[in-house]
C-alpha positions as a Markdown table, in Angstrom:
| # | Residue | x | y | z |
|---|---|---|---|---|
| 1 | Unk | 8.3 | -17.8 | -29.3 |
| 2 | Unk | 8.1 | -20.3 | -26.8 |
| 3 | Unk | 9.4 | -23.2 | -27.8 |
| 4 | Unk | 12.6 | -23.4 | -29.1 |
| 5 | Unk | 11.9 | -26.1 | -31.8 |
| 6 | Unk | 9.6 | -26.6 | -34.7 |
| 7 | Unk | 5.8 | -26.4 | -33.8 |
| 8 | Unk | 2.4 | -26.4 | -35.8 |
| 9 | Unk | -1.2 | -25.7 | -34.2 |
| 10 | Unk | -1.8 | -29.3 | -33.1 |
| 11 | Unk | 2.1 | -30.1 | -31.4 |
| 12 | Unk | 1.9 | -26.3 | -30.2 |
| 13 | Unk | -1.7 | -27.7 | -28.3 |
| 14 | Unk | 0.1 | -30.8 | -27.3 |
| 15 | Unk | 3.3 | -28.8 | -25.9 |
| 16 | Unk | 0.9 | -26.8 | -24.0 |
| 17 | Unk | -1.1 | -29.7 | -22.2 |
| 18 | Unk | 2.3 | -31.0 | -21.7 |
| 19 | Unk | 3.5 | -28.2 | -19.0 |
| 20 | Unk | -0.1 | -27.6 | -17.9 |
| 21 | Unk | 0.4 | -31.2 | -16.6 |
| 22 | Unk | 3.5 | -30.8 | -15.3 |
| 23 | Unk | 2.8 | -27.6 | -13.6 |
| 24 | Unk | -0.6 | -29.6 | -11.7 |
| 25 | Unk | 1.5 | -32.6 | -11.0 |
| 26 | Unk | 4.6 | -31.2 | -9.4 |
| 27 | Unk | 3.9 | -27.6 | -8.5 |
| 28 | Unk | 6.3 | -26.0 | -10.9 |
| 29 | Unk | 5.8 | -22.8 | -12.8 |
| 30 | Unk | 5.1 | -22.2 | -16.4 |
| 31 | Unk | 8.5 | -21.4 | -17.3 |
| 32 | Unk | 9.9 | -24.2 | -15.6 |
| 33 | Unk | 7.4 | -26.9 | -17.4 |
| 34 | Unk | 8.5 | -25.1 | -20.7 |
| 35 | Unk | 12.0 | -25.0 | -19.9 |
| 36 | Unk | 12.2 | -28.5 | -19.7 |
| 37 | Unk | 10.9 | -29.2 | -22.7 |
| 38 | Unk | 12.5 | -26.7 | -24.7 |
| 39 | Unk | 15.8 | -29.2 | -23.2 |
| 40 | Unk | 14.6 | -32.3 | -24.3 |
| 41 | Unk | 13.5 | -31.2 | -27.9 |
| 42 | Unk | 15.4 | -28.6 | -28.8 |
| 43 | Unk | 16.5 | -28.3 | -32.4 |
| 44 | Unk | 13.7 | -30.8 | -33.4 |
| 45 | Unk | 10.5 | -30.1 | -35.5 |
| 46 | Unk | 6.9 | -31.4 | -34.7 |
| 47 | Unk | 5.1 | -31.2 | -37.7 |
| 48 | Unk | 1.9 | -33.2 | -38.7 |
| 49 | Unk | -0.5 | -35.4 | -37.0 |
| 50 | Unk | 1.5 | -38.6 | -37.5 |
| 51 | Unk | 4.6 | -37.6 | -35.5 |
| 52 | Unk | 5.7 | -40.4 | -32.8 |
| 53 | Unk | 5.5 | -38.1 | -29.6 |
| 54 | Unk | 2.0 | -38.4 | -30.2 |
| 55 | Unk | 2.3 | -42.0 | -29.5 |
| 56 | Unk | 2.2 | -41.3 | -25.9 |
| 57 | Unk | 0.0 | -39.0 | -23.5 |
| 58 | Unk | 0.7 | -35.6 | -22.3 |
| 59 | Unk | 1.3 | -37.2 | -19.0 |
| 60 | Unk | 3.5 | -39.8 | -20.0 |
| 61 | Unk | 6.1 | -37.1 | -21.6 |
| 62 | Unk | 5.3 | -34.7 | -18.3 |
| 63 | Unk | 6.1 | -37.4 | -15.8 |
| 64 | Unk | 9.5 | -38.1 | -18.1 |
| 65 | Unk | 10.7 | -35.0 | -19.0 |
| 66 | Unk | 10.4 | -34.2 | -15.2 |
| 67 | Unk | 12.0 | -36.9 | -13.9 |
| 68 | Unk | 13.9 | -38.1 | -16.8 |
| 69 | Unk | 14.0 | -40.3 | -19.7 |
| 70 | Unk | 16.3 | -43.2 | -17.7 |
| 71 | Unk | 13.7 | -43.2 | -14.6 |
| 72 | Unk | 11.2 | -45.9 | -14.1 |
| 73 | Unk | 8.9 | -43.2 | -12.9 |
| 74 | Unk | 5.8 | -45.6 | -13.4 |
| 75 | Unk | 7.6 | -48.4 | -11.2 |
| 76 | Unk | 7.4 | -45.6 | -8.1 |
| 77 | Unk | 10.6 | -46.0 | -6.8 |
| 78 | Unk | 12.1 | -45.3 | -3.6 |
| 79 | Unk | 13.7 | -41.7 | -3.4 |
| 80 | Unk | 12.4 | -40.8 | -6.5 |
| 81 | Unk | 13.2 | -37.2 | -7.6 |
| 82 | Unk | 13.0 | -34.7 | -10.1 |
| 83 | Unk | 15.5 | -33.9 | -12.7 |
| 84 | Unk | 17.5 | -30.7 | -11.7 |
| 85 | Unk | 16.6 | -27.9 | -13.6 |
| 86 | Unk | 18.2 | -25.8 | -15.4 |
């Protein structure tokens, strides 16, 4: 299984366009992409199309989860920089 929370089809699809943009954004790998958000939502279920992560793009959530949730990442700031992972 690759994510370590509660999927269906369409969050599983959503997931998956998440780290696809995270890995042609930032050059990371796969596992790295899915790594970070197995952190964020770990323990949590995604299940049916009204869910609230929806609410936002697949870029949106990339661009946060990599940098994190606190970052104004859309502000550009000075010095910004990733998240450490793991």
């Amino acid at each position: 299984m690759k994510y370590t929370f509660t999927t269906d089809d369409q969050s599983t699809a959503f997931f998956d366009e998440i780290s696809g943009e995270m890995i042609a954004l930032f050059n990371i790998s796969q596992d790295d992409a899915v790594g970070r958000i197995n952190r964020q939502w770990k323990g949590q279920s995604f299940v049916g199309p009204d869910d609230l992560i929806y609410h936002e793009t697949a870029v949106f959530w990339a661009k946060t989860l990599y940098y994190g949730v606190r970052v104004k990442w859309w502000l550009n700031p000075p010095g910004l920089a990733p998240r450490p992972y793991p």
